[in-house]
C-alpha positions as CSV (number, residue, x, y, z in Angstrom):
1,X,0.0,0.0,0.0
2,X,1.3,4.1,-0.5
3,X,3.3,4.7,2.6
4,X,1.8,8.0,4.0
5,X,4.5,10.4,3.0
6,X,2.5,13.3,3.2
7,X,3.8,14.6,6.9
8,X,6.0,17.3,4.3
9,X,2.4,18.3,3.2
10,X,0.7,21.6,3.6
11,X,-2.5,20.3,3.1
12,X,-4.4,17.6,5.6
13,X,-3.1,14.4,4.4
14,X,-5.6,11.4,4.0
15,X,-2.9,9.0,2.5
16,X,-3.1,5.3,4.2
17,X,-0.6,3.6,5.2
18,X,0.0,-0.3,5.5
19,X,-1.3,-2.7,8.2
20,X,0.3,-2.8,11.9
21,X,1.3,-6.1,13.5
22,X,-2.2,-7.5,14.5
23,X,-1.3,-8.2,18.1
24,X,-0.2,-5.1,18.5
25,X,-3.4,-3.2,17.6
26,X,-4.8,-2.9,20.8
27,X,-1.5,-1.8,22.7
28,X,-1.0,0.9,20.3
29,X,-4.7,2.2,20.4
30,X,-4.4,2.3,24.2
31,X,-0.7,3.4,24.3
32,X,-2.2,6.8,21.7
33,X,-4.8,7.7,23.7
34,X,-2.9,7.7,27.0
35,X,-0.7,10.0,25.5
36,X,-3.6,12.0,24.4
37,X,-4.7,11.8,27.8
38,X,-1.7,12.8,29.5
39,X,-1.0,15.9,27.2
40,X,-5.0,17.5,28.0
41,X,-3.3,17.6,31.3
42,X,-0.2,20.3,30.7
43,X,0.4,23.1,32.9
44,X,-0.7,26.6,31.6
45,X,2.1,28.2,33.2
46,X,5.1,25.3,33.8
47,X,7.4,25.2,36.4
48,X,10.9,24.8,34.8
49,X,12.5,21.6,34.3
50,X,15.0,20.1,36.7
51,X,18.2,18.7,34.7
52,X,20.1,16.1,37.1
53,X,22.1,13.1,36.7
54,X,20.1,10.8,38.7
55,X,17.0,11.5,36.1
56,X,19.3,10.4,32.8
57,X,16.3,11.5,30.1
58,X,13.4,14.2,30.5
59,X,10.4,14.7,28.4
60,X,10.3,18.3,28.2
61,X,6.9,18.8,26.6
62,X,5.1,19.7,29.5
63,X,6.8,22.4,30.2
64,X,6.7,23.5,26.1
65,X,4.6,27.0,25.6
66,X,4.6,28.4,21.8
67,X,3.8,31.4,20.0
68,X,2.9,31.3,16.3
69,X,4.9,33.7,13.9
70,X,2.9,34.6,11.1
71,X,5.3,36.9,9.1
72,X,8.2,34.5,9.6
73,X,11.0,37.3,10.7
74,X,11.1,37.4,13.9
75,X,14.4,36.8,15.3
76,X,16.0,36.2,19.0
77,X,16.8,39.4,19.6
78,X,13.3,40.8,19.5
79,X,12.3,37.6,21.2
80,X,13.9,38.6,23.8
81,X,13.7,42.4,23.7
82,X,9.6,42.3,22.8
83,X,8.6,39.0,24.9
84,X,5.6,37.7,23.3
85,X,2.9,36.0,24.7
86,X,3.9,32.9,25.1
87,X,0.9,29.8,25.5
88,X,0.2,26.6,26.1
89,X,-0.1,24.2,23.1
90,X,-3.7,23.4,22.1
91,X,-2.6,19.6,20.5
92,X,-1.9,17.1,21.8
93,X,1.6,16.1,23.1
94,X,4.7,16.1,21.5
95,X,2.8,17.0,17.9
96,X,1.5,21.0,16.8
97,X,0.2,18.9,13.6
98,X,-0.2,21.3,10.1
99,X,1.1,24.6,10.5
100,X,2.7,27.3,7.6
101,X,3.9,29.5,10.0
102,X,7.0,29.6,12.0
103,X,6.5,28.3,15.5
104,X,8.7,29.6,18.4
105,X,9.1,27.0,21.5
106,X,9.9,28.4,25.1
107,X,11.4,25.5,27.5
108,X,12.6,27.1,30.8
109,X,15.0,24.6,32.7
110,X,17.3,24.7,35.4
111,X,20.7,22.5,35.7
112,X,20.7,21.4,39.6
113,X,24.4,21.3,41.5
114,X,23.8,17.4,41.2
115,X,24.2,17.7,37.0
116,X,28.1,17.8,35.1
117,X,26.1,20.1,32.8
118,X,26.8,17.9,30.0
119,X,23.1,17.1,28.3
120,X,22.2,16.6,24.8
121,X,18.7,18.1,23.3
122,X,17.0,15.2,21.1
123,X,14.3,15.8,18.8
124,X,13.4,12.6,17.6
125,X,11.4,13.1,14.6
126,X,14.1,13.3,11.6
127,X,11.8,14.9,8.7
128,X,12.1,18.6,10.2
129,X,13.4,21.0,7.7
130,X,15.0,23.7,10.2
131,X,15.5,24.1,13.8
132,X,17.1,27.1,15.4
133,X,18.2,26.7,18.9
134,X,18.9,29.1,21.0
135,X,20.2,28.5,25.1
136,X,19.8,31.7,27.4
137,X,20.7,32.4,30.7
138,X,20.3,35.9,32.7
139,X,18.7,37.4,29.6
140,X,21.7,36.8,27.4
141,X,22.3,34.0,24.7
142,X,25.0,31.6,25.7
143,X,24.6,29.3,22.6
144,X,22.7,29.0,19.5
145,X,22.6,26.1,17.2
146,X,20.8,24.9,13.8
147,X,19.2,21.8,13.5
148,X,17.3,19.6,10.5
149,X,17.3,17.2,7.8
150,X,18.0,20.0,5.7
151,X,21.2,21.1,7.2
152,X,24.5,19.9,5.5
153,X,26.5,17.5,7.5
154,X,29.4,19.1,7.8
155,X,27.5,21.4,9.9
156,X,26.0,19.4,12.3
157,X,27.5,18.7,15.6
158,X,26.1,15.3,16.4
159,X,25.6,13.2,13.0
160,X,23.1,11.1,14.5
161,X,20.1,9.5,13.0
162,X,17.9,11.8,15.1
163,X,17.9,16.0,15.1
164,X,20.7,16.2,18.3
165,X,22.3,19.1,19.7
166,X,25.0,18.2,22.9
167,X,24.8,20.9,25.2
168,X,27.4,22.4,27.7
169,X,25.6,24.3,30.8
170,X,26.6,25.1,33.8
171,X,25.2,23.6,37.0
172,X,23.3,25.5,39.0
173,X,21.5,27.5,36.5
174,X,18.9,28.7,35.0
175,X,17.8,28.9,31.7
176,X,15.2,29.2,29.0
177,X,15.6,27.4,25.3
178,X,13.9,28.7,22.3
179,X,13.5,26.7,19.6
180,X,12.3,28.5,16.1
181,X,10.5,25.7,14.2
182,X,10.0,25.6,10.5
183,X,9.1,22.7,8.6
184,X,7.1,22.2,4.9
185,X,4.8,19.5,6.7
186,X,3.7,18.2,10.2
187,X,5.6,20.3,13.6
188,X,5.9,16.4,15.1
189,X,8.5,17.3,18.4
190,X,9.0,14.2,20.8
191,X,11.6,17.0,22.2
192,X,13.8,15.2,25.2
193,X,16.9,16.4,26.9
194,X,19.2,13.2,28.0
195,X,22.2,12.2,29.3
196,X,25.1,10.6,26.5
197,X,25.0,7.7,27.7
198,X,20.9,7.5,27.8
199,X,20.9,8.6,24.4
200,X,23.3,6.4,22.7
201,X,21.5,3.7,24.5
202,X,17.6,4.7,23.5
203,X,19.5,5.5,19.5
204,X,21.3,1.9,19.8
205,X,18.0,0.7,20.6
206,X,16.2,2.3,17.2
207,X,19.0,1.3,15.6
208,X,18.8,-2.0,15.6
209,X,14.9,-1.6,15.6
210,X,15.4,-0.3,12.2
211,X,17.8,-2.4,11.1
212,X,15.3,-5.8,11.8
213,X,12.4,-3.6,10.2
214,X,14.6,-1.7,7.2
215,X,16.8,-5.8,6.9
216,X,13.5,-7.7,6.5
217,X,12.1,-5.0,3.8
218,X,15.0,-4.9,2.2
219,X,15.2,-9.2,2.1
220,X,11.7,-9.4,0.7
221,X,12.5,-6.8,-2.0
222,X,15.8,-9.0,-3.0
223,X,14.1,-12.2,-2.9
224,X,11.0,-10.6,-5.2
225,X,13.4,-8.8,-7.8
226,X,15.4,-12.0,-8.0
227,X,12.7,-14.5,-8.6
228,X,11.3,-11.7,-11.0
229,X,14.7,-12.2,-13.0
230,X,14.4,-15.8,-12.7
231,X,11.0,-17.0,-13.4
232,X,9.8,-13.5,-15.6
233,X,7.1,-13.9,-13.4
234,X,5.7,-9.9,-13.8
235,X,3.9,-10.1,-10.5
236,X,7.1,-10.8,-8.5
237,X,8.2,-7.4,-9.7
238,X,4.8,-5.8,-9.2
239,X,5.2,-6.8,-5.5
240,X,8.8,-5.5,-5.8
241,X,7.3,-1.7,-6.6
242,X,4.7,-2.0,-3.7
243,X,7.0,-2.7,-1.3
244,X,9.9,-0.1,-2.4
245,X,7.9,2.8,-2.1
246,X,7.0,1.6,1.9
247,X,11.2,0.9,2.3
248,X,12.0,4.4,0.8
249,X,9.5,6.3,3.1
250,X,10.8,4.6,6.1
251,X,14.3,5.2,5.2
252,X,13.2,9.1,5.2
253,X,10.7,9.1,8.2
254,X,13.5,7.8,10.9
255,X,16.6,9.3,9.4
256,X,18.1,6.5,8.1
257,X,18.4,7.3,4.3
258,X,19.7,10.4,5.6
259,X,22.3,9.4,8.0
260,X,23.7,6.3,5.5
261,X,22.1,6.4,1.8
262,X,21.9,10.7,0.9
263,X,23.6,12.6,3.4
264,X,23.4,16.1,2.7
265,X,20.6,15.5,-0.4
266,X,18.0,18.3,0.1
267,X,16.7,17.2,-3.0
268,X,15.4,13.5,-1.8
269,X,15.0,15.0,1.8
270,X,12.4,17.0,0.1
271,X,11.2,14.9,-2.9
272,X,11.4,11.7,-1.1
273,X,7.6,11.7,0.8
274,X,5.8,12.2,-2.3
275,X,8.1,10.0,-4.7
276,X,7.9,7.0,-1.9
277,X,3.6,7.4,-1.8
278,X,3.4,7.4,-5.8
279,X,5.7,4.7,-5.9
280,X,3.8,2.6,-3.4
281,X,0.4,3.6,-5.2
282,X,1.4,2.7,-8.4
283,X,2.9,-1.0,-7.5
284,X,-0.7,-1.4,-5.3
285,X,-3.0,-0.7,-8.7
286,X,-0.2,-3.0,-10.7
287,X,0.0,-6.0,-7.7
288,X,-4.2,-5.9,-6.9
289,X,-5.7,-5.4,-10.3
290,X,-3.1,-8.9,-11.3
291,X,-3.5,-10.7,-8.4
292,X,-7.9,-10.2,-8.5
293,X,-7.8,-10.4,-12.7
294,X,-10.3,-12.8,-13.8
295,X,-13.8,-13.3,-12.9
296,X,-13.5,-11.5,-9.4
297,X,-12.8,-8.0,-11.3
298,X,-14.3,-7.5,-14.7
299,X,-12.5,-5.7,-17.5
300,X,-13.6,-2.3,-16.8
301,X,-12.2,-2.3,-13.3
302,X,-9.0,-4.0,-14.2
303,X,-8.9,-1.3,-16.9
304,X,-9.0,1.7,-14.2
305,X,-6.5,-0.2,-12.1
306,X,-4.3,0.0,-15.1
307,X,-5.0,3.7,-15.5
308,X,-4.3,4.4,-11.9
309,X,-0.9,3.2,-12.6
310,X,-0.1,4.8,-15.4
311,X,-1.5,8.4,-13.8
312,X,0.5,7.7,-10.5
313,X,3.6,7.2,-12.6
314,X,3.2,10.2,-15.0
315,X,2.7,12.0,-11.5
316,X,5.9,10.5,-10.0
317,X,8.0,11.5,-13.5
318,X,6.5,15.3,-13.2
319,X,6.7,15.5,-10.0
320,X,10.7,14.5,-9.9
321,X,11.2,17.1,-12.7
322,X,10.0,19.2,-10.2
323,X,6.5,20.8,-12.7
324,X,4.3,20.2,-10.0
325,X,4.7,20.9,-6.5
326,X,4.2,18.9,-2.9
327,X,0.8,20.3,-2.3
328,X,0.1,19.0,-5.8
329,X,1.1,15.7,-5.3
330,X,-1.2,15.5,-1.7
331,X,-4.0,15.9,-4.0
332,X,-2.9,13.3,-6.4
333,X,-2.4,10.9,-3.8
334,X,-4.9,11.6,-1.7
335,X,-7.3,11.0,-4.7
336,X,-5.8,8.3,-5.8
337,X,-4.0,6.3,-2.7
338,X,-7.3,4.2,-1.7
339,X,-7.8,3.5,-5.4
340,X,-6.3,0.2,-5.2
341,X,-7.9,-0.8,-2.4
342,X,-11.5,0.4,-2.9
343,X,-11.3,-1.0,-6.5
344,X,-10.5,-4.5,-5.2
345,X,-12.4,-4.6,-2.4
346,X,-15.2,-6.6,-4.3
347,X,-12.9,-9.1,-5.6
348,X,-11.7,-9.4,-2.6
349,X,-15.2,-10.0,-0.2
350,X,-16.2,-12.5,-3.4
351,X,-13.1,-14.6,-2.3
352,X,-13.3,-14.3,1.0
353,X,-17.0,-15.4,1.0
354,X,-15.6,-18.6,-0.9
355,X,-13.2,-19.3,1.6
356,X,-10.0,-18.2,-0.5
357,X,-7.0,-17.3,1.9
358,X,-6.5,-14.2,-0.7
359,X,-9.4,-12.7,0.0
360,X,-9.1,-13.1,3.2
361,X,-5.5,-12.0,3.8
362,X,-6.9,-8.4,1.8
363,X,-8.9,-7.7,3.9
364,X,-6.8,-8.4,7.1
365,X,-4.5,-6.0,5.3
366,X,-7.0,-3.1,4.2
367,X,-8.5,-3.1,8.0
368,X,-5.1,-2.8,9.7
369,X,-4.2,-0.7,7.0
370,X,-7.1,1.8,7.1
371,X,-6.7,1.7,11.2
372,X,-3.0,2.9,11.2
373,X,-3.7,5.3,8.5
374,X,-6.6,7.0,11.1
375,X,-3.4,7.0,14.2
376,X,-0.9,8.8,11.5
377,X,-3.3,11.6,10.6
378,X,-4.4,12.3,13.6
379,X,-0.5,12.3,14.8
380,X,0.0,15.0,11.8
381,X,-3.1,17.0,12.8
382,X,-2.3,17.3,16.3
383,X,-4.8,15.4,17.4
384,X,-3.0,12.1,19.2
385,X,0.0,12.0,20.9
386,X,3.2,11.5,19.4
387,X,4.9,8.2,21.0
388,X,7.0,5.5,20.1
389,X,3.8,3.6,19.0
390,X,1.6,6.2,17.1
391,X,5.6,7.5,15.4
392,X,6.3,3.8,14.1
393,X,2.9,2.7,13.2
394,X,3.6,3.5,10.0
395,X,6.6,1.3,9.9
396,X,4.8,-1.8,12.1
397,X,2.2,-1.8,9.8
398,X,4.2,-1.8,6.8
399,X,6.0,-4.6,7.3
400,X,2.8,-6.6,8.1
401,X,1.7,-5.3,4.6
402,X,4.7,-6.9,2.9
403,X,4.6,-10.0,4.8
404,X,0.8,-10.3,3.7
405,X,1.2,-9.6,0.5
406,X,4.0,-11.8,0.6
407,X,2.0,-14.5,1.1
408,X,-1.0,-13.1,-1.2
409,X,2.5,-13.6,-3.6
410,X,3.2,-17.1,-2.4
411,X,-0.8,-18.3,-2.3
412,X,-1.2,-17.0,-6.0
413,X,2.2,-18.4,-7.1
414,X,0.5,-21.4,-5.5
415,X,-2.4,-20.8,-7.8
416,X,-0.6,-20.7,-11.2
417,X,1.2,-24.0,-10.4
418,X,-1.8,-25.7,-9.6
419,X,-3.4,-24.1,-12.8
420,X,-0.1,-25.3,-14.8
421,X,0.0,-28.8,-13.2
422,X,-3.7,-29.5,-14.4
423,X,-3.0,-28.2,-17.8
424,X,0.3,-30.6,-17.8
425,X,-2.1,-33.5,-16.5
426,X,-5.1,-32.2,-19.3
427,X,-2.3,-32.2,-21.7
428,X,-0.8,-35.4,-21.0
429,X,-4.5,-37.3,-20.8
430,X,-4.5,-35.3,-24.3
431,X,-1.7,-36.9,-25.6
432,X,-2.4,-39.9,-24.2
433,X,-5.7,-40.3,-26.3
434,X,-3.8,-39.4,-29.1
435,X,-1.3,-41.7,-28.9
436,X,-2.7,-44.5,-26.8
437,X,-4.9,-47.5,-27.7
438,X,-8.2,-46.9,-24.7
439,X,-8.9,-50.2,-24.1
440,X,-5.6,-51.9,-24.3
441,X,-3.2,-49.1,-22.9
442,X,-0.8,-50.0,-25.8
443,X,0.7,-47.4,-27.9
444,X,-1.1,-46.8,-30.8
445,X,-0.5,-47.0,-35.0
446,X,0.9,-43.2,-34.5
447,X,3.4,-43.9,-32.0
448,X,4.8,-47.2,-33.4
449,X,5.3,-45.1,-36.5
450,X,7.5,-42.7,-34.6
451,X,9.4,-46.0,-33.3
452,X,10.1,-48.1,-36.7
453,X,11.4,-44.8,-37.9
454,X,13.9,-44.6,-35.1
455,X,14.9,-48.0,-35.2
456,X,15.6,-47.7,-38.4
457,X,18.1,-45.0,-38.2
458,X,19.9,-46.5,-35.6
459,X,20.0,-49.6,-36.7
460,X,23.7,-51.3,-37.0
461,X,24.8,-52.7,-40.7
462,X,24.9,-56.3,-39.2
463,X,21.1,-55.9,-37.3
464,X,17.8,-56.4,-38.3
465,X,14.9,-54.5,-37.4
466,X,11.3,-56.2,-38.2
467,X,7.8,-55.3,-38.1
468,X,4.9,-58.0,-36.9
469,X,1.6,-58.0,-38.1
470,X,-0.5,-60.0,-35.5
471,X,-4.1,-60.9,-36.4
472,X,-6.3,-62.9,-33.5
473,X,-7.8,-66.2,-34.9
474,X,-11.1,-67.3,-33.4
475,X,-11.7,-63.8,-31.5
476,X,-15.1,-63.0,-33.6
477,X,-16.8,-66.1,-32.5
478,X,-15.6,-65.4,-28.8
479,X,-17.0,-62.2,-29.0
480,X,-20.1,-63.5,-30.5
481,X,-20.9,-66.3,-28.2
482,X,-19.5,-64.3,-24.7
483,X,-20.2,-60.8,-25.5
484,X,-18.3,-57.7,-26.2
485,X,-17.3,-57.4,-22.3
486,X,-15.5,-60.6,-22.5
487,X,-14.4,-59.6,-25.9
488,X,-12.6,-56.5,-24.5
489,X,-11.1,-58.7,-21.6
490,X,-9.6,-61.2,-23.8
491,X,-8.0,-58.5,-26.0
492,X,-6.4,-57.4,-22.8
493,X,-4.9,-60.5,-22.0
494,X,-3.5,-61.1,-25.1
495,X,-2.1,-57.5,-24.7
496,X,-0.4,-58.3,-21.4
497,X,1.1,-61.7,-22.6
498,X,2.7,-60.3,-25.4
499,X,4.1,-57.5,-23.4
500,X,5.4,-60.0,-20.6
501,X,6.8,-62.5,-23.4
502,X,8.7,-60.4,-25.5
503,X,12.3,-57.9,-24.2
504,X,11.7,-54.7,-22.8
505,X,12.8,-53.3,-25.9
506,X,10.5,-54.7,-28.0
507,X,7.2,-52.2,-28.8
508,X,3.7,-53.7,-28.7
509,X,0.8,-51.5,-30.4
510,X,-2.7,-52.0,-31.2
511,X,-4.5,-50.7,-34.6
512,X,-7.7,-51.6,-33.8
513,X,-10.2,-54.8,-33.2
514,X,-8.3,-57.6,-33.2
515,X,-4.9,-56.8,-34.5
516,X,-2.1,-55.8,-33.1
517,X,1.7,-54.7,-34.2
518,X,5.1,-55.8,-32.8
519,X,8.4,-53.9,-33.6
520,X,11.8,-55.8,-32.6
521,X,15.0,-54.5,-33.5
522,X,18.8,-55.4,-32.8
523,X,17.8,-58.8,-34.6
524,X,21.2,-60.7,-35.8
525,X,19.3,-63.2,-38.2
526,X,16.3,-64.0,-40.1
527,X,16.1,-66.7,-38.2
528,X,15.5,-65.3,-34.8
529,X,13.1,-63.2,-36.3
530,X,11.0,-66.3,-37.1
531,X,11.8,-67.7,-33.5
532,X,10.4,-64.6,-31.8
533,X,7.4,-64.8,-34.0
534,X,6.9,-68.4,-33.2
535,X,7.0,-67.4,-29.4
536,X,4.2,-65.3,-30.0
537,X,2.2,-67.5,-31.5
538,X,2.4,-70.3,-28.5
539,X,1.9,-67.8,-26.5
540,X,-1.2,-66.9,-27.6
541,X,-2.5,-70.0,-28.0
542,X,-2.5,-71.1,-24.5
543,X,-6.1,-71.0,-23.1
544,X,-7.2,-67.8,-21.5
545,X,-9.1,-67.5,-18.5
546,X,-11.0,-64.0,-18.3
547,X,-14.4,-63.1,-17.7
548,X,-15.4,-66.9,-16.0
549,X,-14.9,-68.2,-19.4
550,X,-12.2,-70.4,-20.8
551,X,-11.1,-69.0,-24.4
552,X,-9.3,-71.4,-27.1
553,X,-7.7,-68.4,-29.8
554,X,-5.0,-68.7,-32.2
555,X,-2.4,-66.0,-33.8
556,X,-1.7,-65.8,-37.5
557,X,2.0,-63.2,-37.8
558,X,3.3,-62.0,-40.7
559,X,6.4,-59.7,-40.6
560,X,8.4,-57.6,-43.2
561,X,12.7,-57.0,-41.9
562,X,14.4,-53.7,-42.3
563,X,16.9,-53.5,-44.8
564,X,15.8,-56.3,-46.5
565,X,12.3,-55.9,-47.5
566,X,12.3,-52.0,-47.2
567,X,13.7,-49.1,-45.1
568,X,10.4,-47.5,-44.3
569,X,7.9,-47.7,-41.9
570,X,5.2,-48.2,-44.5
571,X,6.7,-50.7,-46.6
572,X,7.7,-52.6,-43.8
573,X,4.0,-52.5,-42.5
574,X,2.9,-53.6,-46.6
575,X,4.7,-56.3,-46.2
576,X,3.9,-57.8,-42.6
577,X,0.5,-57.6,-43.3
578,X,0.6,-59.3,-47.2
579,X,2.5,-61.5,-45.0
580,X,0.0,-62.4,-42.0
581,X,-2.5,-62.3,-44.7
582,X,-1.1,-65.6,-46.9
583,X,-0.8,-67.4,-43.3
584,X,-4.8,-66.6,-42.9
585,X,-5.1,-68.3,-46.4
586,X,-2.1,-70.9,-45.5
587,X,-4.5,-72.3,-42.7
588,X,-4.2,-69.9,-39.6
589,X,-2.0,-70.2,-36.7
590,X,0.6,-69.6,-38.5
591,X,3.8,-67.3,-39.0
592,X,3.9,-66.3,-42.3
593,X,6.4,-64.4,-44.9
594,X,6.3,-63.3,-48.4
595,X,8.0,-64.5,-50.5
596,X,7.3,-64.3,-54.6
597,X,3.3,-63.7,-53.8
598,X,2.9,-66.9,-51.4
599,X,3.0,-67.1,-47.9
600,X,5.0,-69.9,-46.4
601,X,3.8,-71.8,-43.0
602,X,7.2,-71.9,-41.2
603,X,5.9,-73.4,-38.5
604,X,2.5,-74.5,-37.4
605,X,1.4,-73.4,-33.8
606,X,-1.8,-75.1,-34.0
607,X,-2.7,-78.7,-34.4
């Protein structure tokens, strides 16, 4: 889904976000609105906060007042020359939400004789354009600072993920900051003041929070892009586009990109929200509309998922060229960001209703999706406390996303090789009518073809290859007198004791009714060719038992040898059955040859 990268925004963002861990839901609702909770309760007029060792990190909000400047030019000077009135916020904590103006923070503190005076000012929201800080003490200013993701690294005293200052007072003191705040989207200030050691623990902490989060993104959209490459499976890299656009926003939201990937880029520090929320869209219209294709969504909607794609694309391009601008792109997205989700939502409930796992894993995504997109916009307006919870929801539930849609991935992957393996099976019952006698199982005239051609060719000059005719004597009145069922039984038999008399290499076929075809090559004689028709015939003529009837057949077999009576399949096949033909008319039961137009009996297998 379209990370929500609209915090840069002027206007009031309505861009979801992915899911949040389900088992977290509850603990994050409850952990926001204590935090709301807490912050109705600041002081009108705060008492100044105490800075001592023994208390390693403060939240200073409660003691934040502010005063909105309109015109943008007030400076410290007349800050402090021409107070103004200073006033509680009206939000609620740690968040002013959408603002255009510059916003001036007042944060009285003292440094008690228990403190070394060495404390560093964290304001742990990374996406803040400018932050001027100024420390006074007895009227004067004693230090002033800049702060932001804006700010080139070479002039930043602490390059840390976060916006840090490390501060120097002396104990015993008092003092009042003022921090001028300027940003092109949401004032979000989880403002604390900590001891080194307590912030390089709590920034270890994110750290590797961010690594597990930022690692396992970064894994799926490896594994996706290679098995994209791999199978040219267009989904894979469908998926790959969804999930980028969440990986690139986090990588802005909490510093990251910033501190490793672009330092000192104002241009993706600025284009970066909007580029990672088009991207996002655009692989959600592409992943949905393939993943719901088919009955599910009709043509038209698939259609307008396509066009969606295209439009947040074309947007992306513009927007990178820098023709439109941010508050531009809020409208685009916020227009277009539930797209996906609202166009496949009836795909999606037909599914589910049918029991399909993608359905269902949709709408698990959609709900926790829609849920932590209501926590993030109410963060940006002002309206819910910024926390550790509410700041990462974002992230939570984008990594639930991409593990969903990770297995939406691996469910329809599932789908297609199901769908492939019953084509292979419907393909192979094809072929196997094709090429397969029904009642028998034996190849049939088509596929003995394709053999007597090939043993042919790689025959040896001192081999022989030959071709039997076999014709059933006796079989008609059988299946007169016992029916067709017994008919079809004893053609069975014969089929399997011709199979299990003759050498593995040696092909059996039926053409039809009573007759059947035998191809033997690797023959050293003309002799043994006789001998392995002989064997046929006793073989045959043993009484069959099938069907609770005892059946007394015969076999007439006539046969035509590669090279000497031909080097084709079909003159071969002439032959055998002129052949098996003049041993009909030489008395039956017989294996016969031709030889000058008569068939002689060279050997008699019936008395």
């Amino acid at each position: 889904m379209p990370p929500f990268a609209f915090c840069r925004s002027r206007a009031s963002p309505r861009q979801p976000v992915a899911g949040l861990l389900v088992g977290s839901l509850l603990a994050l609702v409850l952990a926001c609105f204590c935090g709301l909770a807490i912050s109705a309760g600041a002081q009108t007029s705060p008492a100044p906060v105490v800075l001592d060792d023994r208390v390693p990190s403060v939240d200073v909000w409660p003691q934040v007042q502010i005063w909105a400047d309109a015109d943008k030019d007030a400076g410290i000077e007349r800050i402090l020359r021409d107070p103004p009135v200073f006033e509680t916020p009206a939000t609620a904590a740690r968040t002013l939400g959408l603002r255009d103006d510059a916003v001036w923070l007042r944060i009285p503190f003292s440094v008690s004789n228990n403190s070394s005076g060495l404390w560093v000012l964290d304001i742990n929201y990374p996406v803040i354009n400018r932050i001027d800080v100024f420390v006074v003490s007895g009227g004067q200013v004693v230090s002033r600072d800049l702060i932001g993701n804006l700010v080139p690294p070479s002039e930043r005293k602490v390059r840390a993920r976060t916006l840090s200052l490390g501060l120097t007072l002396t104990p015993s003191t008092d003092y009042v900051m003022y921090l001028r705040v300027q940003n092109t989207g949401a004032m979000i200030l989880p403002i604390t003041l900590s001891k080194a050691p307590e912030f390089l623990q709590k920034a270890l902490a994110e750290q590797m929070l961010q690594g597990v989060l930022l690692g396992l993104g970064l894994c799926l959209l490896v594994y996706s892009l290679g098995q994209w490459m791999m199978l040219g499976e267009p989904l894979f890299l469908k998926y790959a586009i969804l999930i980028s656009g969440s990986i690139l926003f986090c990588l802005l939201q909490f510093g990251v990109g910033r501190q490793f990937l672009w330092p000192g880029n104002a241009w993706i520090e600025l284009h970066m929200g909007g580029l990672s929320a088009l991207i996002a869209a655009t692989g959600s219209f592409l992943f949905i509309e393939q993943v719901l294709a088919g009955p599910d969504m009709g043509p038209r909607l698939s259609r307008l998922m396509k066009i969606g794609a295209g439009l947040t694309t074309f947007s992306a391009l513009i927007y990178a060229l820098d023709l439109i601008t941010v508050a531009k792109v809020t409208l685009i997205v916020s227009t277009l960001g539930l797209a996906p989700s609202l166009l496949g939502l009836p795909g999606a409930l037909k599914r589910a209703r049918r029991g399909d796992p993608v359905g269902h894993s949709f709408l698990l995504a959609w709900v926790v999706y829609g849920l932590t997109t209501w926590i993030l916009i109410e963060v940006i307006k002002g309206q819910m406390a910024a926390s550790f919870w509410t700041l990462h929801s974002f992230q939570f539930g984008a990594t639930l996303d991409m593990l969903i849609f990770m297995r939406v991935l691996g469910l329809q992957t599932r789908a297609y090789k199901v769908a492939a393996q019953a084509a292979t099976r419907e393909r192979d019952n094809l072929h196997s009518m094709a090429h397969t006698d029904p009642l028998t199982g034996l190849p049939n005239r088509r596929i003995l073809d394709f053999a007597v051609a090939a043993a042919i060719a790689a025959r040896r000059p001192d081999e022989l290859v030959a071709v039997y005719m076999l014709d059933l004597d006796g079989f008609k009145q059988v299946n007169d007198q016992f029916g067709h069922d017994t008919g079809d039984a004893l053609l069975i038999e014969v089929a399997h004791r011709l199979q299990a008399s003759l050498r593995s290499s040696d092909v059996v076929s039926r053409l039809g009714g009573d007759e059947f075809l035998v191809l033997s090559s690797g023959l050293k004689s003309e002799a043994q060719v006789r001998e392995l028709g002989e064997k046929m015939v006793k073989v045959i003529e043993e009484p069959i038992q099938t069907a609770g009837h005892t059946c007394h057949i015969g076999l007439t077999v006539g046969y035509g040898m590669a090279p000497i009576d031909g080097m084709d399949t079909h003159t071969l096949l002439k032959k055998a059955d002129a052949a098996m033909y003049a041993g009909k008319q030489a008395g039956k039961g017989r294996v016969g040859i031709l030889d000058t137009n008569m068939a002689i009996p060279v050997v008699r297998s019936t008395g």
